[in-house]
N, C-alpha and C positions, 0 to 999 in steps of 0.2 A: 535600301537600308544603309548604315553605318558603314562607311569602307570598313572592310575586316569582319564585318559582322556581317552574315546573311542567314535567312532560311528556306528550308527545302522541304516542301511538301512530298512528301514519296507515296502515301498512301489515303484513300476514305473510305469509310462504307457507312454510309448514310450518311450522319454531319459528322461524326466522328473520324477525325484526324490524326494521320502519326507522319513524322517529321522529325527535320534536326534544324535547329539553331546553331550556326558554325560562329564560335567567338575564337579570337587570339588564344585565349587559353585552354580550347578546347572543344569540342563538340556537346550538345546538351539535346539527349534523345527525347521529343517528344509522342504523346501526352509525356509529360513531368512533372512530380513531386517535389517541393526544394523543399528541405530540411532548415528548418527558422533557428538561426545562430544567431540569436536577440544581442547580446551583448560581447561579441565576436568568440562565439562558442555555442557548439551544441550542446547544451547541459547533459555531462554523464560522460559524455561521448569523445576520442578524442578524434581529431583528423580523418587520421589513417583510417580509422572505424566505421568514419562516416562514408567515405570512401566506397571502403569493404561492403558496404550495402547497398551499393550503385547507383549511389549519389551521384549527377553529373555537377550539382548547381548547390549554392548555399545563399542563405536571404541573411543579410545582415540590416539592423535596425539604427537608421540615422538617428530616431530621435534618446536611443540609448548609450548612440555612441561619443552623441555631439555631448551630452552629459557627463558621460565617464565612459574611457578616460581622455576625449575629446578627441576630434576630430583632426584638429591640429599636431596631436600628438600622437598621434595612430600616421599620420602623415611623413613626421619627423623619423619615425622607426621605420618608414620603409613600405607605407600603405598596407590595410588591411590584409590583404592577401598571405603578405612575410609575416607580419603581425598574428595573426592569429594559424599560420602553416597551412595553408589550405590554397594548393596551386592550380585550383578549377577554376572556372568562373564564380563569382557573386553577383547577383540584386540586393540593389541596397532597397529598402522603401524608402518613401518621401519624408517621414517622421507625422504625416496629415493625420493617421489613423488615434495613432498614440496622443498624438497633442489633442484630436476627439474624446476621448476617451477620460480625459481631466477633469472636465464639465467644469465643477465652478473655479477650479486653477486654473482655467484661461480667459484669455478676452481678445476677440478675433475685431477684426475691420477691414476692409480693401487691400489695406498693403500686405497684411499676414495676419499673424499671431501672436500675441505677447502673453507667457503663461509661466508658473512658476514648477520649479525642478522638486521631483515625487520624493528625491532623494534630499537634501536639504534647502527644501525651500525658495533657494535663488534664482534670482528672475531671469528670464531668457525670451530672444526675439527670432523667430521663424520666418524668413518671407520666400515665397519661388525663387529669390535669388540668394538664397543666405542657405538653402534646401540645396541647390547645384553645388554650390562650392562646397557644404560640406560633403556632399557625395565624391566630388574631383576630391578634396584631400583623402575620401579614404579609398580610392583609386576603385570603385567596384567598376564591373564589365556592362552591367544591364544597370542602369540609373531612373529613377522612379519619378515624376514631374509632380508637385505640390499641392495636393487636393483637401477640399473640403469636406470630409464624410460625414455626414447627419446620419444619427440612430432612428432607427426606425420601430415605431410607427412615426409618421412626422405631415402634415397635412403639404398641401399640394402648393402652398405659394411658395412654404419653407423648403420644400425640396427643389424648386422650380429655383429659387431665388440662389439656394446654394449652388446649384450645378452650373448655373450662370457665372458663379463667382471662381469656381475649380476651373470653367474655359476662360475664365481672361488669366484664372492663374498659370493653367497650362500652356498660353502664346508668353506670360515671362518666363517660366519657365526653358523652354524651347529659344527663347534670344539669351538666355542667362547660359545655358548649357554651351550654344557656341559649337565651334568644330572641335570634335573631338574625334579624331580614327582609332576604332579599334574600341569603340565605348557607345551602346545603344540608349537610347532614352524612349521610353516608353509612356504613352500616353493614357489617364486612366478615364475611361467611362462613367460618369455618374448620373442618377434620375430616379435613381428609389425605384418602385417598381412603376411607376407610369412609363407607357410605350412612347410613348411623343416624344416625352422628355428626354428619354435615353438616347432616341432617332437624333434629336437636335444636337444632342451631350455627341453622337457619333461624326455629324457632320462637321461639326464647330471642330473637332478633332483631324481630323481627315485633312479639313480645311489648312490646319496648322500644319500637319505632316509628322507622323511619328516611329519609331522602326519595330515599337509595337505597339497593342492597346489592350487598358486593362482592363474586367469587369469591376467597378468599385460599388461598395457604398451594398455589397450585399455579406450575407454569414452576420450581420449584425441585431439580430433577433429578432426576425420575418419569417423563420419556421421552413424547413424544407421545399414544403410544396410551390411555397409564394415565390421562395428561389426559382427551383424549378420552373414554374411558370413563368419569370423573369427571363430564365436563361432561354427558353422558348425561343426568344426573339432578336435577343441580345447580342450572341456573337455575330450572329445573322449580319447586324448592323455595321457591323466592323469589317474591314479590308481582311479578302479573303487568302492575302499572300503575306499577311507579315503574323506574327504571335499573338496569341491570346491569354490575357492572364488572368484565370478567376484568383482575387485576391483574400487569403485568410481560410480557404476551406480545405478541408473540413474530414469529414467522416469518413469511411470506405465507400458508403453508399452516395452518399454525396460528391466525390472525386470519380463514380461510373456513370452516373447521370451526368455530370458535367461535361465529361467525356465525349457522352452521346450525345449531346449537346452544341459541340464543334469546340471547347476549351482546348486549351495544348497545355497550359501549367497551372500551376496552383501550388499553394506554402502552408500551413499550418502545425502551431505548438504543439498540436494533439496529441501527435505517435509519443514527446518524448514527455513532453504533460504527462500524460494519463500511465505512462513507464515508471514515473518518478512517486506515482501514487497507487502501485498495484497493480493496473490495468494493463491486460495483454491481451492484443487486437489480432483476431486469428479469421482463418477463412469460415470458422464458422463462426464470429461474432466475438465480442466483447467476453472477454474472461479474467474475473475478478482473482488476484490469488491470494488477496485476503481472508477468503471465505474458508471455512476449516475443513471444510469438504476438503481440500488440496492437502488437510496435515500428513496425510499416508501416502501421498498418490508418488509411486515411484514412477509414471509415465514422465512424457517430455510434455510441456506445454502442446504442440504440435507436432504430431511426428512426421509430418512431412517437408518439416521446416529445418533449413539444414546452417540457421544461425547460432551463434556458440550459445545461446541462452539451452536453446532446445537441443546439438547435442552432446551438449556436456553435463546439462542438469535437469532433475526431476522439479516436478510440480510440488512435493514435499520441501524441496529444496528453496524454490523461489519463493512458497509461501512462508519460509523459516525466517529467511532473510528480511522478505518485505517486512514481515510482521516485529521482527527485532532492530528494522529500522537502521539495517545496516549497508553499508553504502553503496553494498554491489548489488542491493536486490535491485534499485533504481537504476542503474546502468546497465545489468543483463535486460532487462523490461524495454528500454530504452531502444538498445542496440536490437533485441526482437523488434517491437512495434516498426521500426527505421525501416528491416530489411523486408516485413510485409509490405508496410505502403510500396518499397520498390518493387518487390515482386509482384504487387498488384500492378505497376504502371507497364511492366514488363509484361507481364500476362495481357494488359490491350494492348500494345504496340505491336506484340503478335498476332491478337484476333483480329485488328485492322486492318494489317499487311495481309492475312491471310481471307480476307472477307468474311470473316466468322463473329462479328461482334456480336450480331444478336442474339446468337447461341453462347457465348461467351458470358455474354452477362443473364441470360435464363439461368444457366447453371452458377453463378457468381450468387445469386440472390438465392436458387434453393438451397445452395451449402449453407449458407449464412444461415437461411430459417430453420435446418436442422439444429441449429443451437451446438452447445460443447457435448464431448464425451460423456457418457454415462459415466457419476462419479461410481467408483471401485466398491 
């Protein structure tokens, strides 16, 4: 790997993996959750907070950054790190996902991407090498290589033809990144769900050499199972000594099937999304606290959860807030959802270590189908 950078397999049981990624800034325990800081902030959240919920790692967004308030100027202050007070490590992405996600504001060819800004309109060029540098100005630790992601459903020459296009972009990529110690680049996987394709998407990778690799080009509207069965085969493909990244996912149940899967990290908006809109994500499942049932309830959201949402406020309380749309409902919500996902990541890195996974996640899935508390 990256001088400065290495990882350390300590544990399996079955495909399931636990490990540290050792970077300059720090150590990052896997499985791992990163907390998506889209526009160098976890919405709600600040730092220190994010932190407090044993956060090791934060995902910062090239193609929102290279927009506002540039990449350049996130540079000039001292890179993102000082920039936004977060002295962990960061992954940046590539900006590939988002610049997908445009559809008719872009227009792609061989060399990159030319598409226009969501925010006023102005035109901007993307290429694997335009993707590195802004990643080097905003100094992250783990740097994302420049991919092509097709939505899915997408038929078999279009997926064939794009993954083809992501490994010639991942070999600029990789000569565009250059030596850098103390700073990993990470290589991403694409193929849709065809097995070949991913096989050849892994060797073309390999082939190049990268300090880790990602799953891409899934969570993108293919429905659990088809993931799942993706994932089946997927990390499989991938060198068995460096990182794995499923990218964009996802749910509780989605991050333990991954898990058992052979994944080590994965990022998703979800915990602080679904905070910002009511939604609190507990061991036993999704709990709306918009719903009036919550107007009385003097309980805590979860009482075995020992984050300040749950014990310093009732369910009465957070539904008052949510529902008057005042600012702390979304930041107590927020700072809950954060410290489940870690406590879930921390919950396998135990039953790994300790060879108990598959009783771990037996009992992970019947709390969950118990549903919430009997309302009062």
């Amino acid at each position: 790997m990256a001088q400065d950078i290495s990882f350390q397999l300590d544990a399996t049981d079955g495909k399931a993996r636990a490990g540290v990624i050792r970077t300059t800034r720090g150590d990052i325990r896997t499985p791992a959750f990163m907390p998506v800081g889209t526009a160098a902030t976890v919405k709600g959240m600040m730092p220190e907070s994010v932190r407090a919920t044993g956060a090791d790692v934060l995902l910062g967004n090239t193609y929102h950054l290279m927009l506002r308030p540039t990449a350049e100027r996130i540079d000039r202050l001292g890179g993102l790190h000082k920039f936004m007070n977060w002295n962990g490590p960061i992954l940046t992405d590539s900006g590939g996902f988002q610049v997908m996600s445009l559809g008719a504001l872009r227009k792609l060819d061989e060399d990159g991407v030319t598409f226009k800004s969501h925010i006023d309109g102005s035109k901007h060029r993307l290429t694997p090498e335009r993707s590195m540098e802004i990643q080097r100005l905003l100094g992250s630790d783990i740097v994302m290589c420049f991919d092509e992601c097709p939505s899915l459903p997408a038929d078999r020459d279009r997926i064939a033809s794009s993954m083809e296009l992501s490994m010639r972009w991942a070999a600029r990529s990789k000569a565009a990144f250059g030596d850098r110690p103390g700073h990993a680049l990470f290589g991403i996987q694409q193929g849709g769900l065809e097995q070949d394709l991913r096989g050849r998407s892994a060797e073309a990778l390999r082939e190049i050499g990268f300090d880790g690799y990602a799953v891409g080009g899934l969570a993108v509207g293919e429905g659990q199972a088809a993931m799942f069965d993706c994932l089946d085969y997927a990390p499989d493909q991938l060198p068995e000594d460096r990182p794995r990244y499923l990218m964009g996912v996802g749910k509780p149940d989605d991050i333990v099937g991954a898990v058992a899967r052979g994944i080590d990290m994965m990022d998703c908006v979800l915990p602080s999304r679904s905070g910002r809109t009511g939604q609190g994500w507990t061991r036993r499942g999704q709990v709306n606290l918009r719903n009036a049932r919550h107007a009385d309830d003097p309980r805590p959201l979860d009482e075995t959860c020992d984050c300040p949402a749950c014990q310093n406020y009732s369910r009465a309380y957070l539904h008052h807030v949510i529902r008057a749309k005042e600012m702390i409902g979304g930041m107590l919500l927020t700072w809950h959802n954060l410290h489940y996902y870690q406590d879930l990541m921390a919950g396998m890195r135990a039953a790994i270590a300790a060879g108990t996974f598959a009783s771990w996640q037996t009992e992970f899935h019947a709390r969950r189908a118990e549903g919430d508390i009997e309302p009062l």
